[in-house]
Backbone bond lengths (Angstrom), bond angles and torsions (degrees), N, CA, C in turn:
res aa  C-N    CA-C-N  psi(-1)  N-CA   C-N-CA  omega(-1)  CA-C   N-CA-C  phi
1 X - - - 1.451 - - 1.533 108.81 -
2 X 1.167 116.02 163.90 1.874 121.37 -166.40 1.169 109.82 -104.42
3 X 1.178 122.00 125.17 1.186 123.76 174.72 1.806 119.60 -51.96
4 X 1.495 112.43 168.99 1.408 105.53 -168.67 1.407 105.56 -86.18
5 X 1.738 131.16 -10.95 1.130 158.75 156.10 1.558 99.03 -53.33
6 X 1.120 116.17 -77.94 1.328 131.32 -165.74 2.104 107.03 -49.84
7 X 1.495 98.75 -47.04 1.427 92.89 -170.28 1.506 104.01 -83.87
8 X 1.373 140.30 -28.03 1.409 159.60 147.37 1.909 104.75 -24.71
9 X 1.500 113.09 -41.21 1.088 98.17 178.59 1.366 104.11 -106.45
10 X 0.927 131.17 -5.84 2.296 140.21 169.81 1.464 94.45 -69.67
11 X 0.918 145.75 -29.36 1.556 159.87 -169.41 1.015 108.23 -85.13
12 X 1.556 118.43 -64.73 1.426 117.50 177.26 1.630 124.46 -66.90
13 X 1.308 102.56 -30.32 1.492 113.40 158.09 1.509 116.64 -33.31
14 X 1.329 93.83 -78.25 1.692 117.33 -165.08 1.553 110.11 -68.57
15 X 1.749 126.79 -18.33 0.560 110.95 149.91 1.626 141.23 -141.39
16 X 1.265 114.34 44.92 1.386 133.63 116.09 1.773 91.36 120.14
17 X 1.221 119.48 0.96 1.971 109.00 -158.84 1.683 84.19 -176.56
18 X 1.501 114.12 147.50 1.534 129.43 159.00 1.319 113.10 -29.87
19 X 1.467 118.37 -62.29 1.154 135.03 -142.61 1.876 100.85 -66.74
20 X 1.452 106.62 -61.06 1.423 114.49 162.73 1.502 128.90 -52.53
21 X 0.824 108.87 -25.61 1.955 126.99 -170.84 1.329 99.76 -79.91
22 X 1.795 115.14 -53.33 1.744 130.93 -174.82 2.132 89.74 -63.48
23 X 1.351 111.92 -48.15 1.941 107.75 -172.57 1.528 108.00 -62.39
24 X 1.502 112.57 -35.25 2.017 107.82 -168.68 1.718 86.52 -89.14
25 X 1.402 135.99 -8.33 1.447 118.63 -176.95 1.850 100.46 -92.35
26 X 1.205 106.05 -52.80 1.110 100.86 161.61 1.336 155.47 -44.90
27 X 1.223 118.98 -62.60 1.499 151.48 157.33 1.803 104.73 -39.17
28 X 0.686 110.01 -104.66 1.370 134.92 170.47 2.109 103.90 -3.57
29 X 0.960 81.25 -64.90 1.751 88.20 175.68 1.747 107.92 -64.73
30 X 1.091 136.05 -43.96 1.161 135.96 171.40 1.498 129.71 -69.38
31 X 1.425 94.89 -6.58 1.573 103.71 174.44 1.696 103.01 -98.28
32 X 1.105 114.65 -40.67 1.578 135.00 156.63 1.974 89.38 -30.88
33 X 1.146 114.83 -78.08 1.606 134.04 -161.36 1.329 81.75 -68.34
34 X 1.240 166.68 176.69 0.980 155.50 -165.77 1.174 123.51 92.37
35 X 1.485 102.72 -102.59 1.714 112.72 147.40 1.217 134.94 -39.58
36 X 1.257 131.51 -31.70 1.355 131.45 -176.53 2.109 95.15 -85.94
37 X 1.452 110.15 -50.44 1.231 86.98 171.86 1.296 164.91 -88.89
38 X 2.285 94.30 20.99 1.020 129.76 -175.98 1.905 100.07 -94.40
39 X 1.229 109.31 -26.96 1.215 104.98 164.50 1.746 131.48 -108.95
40 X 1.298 90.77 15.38 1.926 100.15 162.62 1.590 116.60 -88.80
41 X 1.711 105.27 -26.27 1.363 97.32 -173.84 1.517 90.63 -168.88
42 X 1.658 95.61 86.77 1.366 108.56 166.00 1.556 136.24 -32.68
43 X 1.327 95.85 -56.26 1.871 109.11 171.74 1.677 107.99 -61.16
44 X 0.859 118.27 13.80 1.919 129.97 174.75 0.942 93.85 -102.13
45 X 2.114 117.65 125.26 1.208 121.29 170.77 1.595 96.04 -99.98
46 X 1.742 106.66 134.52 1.286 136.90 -178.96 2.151 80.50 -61.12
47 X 1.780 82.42 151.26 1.781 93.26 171.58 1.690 110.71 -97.56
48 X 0.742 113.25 153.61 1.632 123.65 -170.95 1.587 110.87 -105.25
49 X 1.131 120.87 -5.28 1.301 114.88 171.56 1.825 103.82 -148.18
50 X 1.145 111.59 164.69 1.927 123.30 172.04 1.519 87.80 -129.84
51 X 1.489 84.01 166.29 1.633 109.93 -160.74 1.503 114.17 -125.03
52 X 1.524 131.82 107.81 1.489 141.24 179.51 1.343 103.20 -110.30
53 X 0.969 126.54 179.95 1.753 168.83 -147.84 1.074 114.39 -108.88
54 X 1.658 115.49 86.68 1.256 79.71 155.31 1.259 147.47 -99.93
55 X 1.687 147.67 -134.51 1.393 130.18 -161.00 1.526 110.60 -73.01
56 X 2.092 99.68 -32.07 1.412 100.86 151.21 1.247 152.68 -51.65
57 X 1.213 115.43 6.78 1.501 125.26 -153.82 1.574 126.54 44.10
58 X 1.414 110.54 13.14 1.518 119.29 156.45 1.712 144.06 -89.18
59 X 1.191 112.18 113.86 1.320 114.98 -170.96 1.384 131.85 -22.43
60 X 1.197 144.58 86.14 1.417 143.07 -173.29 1.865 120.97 -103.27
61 X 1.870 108.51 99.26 1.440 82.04 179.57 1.325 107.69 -77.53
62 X 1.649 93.98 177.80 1.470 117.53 -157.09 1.839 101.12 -147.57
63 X 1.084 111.83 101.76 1.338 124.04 -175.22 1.973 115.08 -39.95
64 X 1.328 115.85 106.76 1.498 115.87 -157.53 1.925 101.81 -64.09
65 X 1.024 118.05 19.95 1.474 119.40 175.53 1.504 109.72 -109.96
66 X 1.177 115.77 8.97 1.522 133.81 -177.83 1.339 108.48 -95.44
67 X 1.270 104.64 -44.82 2.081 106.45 175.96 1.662 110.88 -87.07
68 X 1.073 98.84 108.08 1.145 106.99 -154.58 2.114 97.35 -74.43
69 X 1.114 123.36 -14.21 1.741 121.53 163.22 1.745 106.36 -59.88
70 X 1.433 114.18 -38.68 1.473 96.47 176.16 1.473 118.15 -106.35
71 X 0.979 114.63 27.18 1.387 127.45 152.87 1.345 121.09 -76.03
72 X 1.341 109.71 -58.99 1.405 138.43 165.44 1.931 109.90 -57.46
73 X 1.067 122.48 -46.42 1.170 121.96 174.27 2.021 126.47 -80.93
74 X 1.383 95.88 3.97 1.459 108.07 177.24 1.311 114.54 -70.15
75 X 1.378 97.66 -66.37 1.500 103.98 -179.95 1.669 122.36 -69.45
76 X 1.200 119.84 4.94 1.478 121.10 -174.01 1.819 97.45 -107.06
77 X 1.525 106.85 -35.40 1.770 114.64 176.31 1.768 93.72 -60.43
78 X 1.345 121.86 -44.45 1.378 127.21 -165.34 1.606 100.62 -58.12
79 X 1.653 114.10 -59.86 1.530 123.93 -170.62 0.980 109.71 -62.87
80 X 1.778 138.30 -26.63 1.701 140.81 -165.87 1.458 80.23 -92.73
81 X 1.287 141.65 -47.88 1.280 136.14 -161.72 1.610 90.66 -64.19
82 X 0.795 110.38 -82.13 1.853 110.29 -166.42 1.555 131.26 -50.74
83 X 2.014 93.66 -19.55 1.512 96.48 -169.16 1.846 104.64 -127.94
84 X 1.533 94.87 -0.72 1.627 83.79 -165.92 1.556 115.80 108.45
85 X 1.160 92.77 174.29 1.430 135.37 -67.44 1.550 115.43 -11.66
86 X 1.465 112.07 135.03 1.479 120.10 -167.75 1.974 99.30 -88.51
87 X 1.055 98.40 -12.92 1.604 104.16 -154.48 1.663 83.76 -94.70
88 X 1.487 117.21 -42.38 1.736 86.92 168.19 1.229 135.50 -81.27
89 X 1.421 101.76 -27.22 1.107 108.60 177.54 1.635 117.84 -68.01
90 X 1.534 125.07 -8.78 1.562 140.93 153.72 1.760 95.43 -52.89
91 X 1.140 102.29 -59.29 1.863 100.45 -156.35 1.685 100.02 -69.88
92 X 1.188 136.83 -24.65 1.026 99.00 -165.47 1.418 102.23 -119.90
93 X 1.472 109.64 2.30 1.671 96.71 162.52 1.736 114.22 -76.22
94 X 1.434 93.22 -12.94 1.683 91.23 -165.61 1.807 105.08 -85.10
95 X 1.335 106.56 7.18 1.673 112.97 171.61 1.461 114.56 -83.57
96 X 1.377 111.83 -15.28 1.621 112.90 177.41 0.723 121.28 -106.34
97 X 1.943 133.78 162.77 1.025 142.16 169.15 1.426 129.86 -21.57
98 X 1.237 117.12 -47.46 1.163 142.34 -128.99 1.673 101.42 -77.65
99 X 1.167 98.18 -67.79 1.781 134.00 171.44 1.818 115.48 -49.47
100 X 1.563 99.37 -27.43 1.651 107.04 -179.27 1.507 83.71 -82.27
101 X 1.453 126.59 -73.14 1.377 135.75 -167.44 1.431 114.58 -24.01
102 X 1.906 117.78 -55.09 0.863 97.52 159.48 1.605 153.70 -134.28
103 X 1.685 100.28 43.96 0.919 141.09 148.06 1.928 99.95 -47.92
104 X 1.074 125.96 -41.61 1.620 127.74 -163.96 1.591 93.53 -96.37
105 X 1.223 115.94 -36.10 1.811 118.77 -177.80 1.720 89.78 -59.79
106 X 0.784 107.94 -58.57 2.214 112.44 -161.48 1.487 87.74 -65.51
107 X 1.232 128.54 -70.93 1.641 106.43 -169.68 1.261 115.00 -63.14
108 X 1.088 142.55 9.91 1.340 139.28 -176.91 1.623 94.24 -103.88
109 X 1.207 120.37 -74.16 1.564 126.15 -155.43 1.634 96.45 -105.68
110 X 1.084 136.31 -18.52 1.390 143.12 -163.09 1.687 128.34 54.33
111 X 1.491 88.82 18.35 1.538 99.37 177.67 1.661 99.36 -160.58
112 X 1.850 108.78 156.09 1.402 120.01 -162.30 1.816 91.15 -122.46
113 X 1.993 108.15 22.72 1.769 73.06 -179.91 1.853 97.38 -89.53
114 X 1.132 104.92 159.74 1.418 126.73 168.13 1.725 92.90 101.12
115 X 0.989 127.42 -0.18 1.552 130.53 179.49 1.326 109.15 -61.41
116 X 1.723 113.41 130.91 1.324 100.52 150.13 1.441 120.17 -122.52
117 X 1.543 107.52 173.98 1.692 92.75 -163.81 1.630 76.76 -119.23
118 X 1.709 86.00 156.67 1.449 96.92 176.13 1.031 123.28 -125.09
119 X 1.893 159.87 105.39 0.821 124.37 -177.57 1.481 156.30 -36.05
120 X 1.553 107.57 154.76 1.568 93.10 -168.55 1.229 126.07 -89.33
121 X 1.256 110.57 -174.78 1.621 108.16 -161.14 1.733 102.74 -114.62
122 X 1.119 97.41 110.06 1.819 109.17 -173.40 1.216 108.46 -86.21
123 X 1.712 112.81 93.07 1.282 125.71 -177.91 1.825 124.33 -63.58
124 X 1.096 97.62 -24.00 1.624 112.00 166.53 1.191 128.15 -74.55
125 X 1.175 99.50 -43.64 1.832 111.94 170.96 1.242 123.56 -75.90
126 X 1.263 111.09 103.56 1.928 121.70 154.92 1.625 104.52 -42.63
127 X 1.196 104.43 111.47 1.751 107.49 149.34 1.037 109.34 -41.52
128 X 1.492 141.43 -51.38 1.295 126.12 178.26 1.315 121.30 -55.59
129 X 1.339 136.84 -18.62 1.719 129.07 160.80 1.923 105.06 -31.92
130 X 1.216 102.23 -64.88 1.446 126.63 -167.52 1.658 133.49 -58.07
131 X 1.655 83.06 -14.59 1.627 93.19 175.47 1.858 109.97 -76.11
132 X 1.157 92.25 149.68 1.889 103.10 168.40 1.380 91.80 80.36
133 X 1.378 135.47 -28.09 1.284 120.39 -153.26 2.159 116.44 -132.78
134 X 1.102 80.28 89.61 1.331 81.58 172.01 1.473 122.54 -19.40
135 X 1.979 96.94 -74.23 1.901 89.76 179.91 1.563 96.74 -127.37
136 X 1.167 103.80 103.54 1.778 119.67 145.65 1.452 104.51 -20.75
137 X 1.243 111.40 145.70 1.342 114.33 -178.86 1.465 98.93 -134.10
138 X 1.112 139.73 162.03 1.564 151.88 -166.76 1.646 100.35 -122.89
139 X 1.516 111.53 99.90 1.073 107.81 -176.95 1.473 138.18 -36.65
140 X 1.518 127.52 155.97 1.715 120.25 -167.07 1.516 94.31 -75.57
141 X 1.273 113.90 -178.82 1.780 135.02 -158.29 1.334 116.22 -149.30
């Protein structure tokens, strides 16, 4: 397995600057978390937006159809979920928030009905990426 060093710099590789490297490390795992907790407990409405910083240091959501990496990474968490590999699709939902959150809901009460999930809070990401622009794009290569 890769270190968090190791995949931090495969990231930055592939995609070219911090800023992009911090969105495919981020993103990507929460769409993973996502899926898995749209199908642990159906009657759980999925959240529609995550929440960054802005220059104020105040919480601003930001509608998750705006970053355009987890847009793109929804439907592929959906296809590994349904078709495989199950064993990656284990590792990299289990890197996000999402899966600890409610991983802690089930040992606590042992059930998620009346749960809601909330989006997460993307500590890397400036809200200001997101203004003016619907979907951010990750520069060409």
């Amino acid at each position: 397995m890769a270190t968090e060093e190791l995949l931090v710099g495969q990231l930055l590789g592939l995609a070219g600057n911090d800023l992009d490297s911090r969105r495919l490390r981020d993103c990507i795992p929460e769409a993973f978390g996502l899926v898995f907790a749209s199908h642990l407990c159906s009657a759980m409405k999925p959240p529609d937006c995550f929440q960054a910083r802005d220059d104020g240091g105040a919480w601003r959501p930001i509608p998750l159809r705006a970053e355009l990496v987890f847009v793109h990474a929804l439907p592929i968490a959906l296809h590994i979920f349904h078709h495989g590999p199950r064993a990656l699709f284990k590792n990299i939902a289990e890197m996000n928030s999402v899966v600890d959150a409610l991983k802690n809901v089930l040992n606590a009460s042992g059930s998620l009905e009346g749960s809601t999930l909330q989006g997460p809070q993307m500590l890397g990401l400036p809200a200001s990426l997101y203004d003016g622009a619907l979907n951010p794009t990750l520069p060409p290569h």
